[in-house]
N, C-alpha and C positions, 0 to 999 in steps of 0.2 A: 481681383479678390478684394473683398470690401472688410477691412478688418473696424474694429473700434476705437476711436480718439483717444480716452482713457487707455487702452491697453498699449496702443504705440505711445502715449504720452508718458507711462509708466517705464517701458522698457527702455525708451531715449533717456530718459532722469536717469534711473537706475544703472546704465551703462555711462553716464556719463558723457553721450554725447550732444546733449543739449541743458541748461538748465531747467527748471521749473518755467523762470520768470519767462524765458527763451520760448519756450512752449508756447506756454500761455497768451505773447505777446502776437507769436505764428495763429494759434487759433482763432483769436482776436481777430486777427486780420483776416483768416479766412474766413471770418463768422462761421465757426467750426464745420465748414463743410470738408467732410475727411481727402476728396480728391485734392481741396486746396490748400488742406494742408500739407498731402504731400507734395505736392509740388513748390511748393513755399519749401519745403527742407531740400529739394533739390538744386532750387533757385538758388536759394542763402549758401550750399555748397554745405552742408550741417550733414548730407547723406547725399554718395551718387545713385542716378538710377536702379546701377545693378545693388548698392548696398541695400537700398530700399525695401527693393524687392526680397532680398534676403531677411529684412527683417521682418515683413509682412508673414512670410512665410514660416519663418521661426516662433512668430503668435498666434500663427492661425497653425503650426503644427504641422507644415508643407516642404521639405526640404526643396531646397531652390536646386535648379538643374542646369547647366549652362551645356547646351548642343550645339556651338556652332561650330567646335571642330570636332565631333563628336562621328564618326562613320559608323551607321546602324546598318544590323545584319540584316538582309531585306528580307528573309521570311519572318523576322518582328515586323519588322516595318508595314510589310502586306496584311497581317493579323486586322487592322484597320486601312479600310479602304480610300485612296486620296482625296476624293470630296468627302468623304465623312470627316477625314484629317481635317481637311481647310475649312469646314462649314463648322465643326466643333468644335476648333484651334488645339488639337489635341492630337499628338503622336506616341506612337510604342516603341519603345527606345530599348526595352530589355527585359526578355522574358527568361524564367528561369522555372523547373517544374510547371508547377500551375496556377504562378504568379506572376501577371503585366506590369512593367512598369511606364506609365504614361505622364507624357509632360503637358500640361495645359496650362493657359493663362488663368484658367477660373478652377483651380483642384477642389473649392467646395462645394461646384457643381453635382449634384447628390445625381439630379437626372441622366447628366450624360456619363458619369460612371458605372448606373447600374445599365446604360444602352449598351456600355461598351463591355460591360460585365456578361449580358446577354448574348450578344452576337459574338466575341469570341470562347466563353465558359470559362474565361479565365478569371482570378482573383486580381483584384485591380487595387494597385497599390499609386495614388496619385503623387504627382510631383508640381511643385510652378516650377515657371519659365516665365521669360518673357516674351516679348512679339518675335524680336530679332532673332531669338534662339529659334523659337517656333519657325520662323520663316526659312533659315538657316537647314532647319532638317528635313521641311517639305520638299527642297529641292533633291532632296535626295531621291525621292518619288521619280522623278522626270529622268535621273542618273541611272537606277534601278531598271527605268525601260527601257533606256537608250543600250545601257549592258544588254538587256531579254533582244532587245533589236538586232544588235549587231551579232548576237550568237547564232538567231534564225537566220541571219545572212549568211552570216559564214557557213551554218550549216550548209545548206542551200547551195552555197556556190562547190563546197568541196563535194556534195552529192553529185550535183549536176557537172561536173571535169569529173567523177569516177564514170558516169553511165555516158560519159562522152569517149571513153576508152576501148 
């Protein structure tokens, strides 16, 4: 999510966690390119990744979401289908009525909220994340089948020892 120099420069001053000059000195050296700058406040230890990320989110209006210990109900989960997940980087983490709530790394993705507004009919309410969240609850996909797996088996076996009676 690509937010604006001025807007994070503003909200750093203003909170106190960096000065003006401090700013300035960072964008300077980035030659105000905003990826370099943030990783200039990562580097300098001025903001950790995850704080980062929370602020980005807080200026662009994105509540940050941290799923990595996060266990999703898998009829959310299923609501978007696993390569759509991984090719979108976007997961349904919690649906309530007839409101999705979805984590991705880009929430101001207008296209793939209204694909994903489409294909389930639901109101889509976005969230960030970051990669490791994200990646964090795509496994849960693989967890999801492995349970649908082992139920078919079980089934199956206790079937087959009844009609073996």
């Amino acid at each position: 999510m690509r937010i604006d120099p001025e807007k994070l420069k503003d909200f750093l001053v203003d909170t106190g966690l960096i000065t003006l000059k401090g700013f300035r000195d960072i964008q300077k050296e980035a030659q105000g390119d905003i990826e370099k700058i943030e990783e200039q406040l990562v580097k300098k230890g001025i903001l950790s990744e995850p704080n980062l990320l929370q602020v980005k989110g807080h200026i662009g209006g994105f509540p940050f979401i941290n799923l990595e210990r996060s266990i999703i109900d898998p009829d959310t989960l299923k609501l978007i289908p696993e390569e759509t997940a991984k090719s979108l980087n976007i997961i349904a983490y919690r649906k309530y009525k007839d409101t999705l709530e979805v984590a991705m790394l880009e929430p101001d993705n207008l296209q793939t909220m209204d694909f994903i507004k489409k294909k389930t009919g639901l109101d889509i309410l976005p969230r960030l994340t970051n990669k490791t969240s994200l990646e964090s609850a795509l496994r849960q996909y693989e967890e999801s089948l492995q349970e649908e797996f082992s139920q078919i088996v079980n089934k199956a076996s206790k079937e087959s020892k009844i009609e073996s009676f």
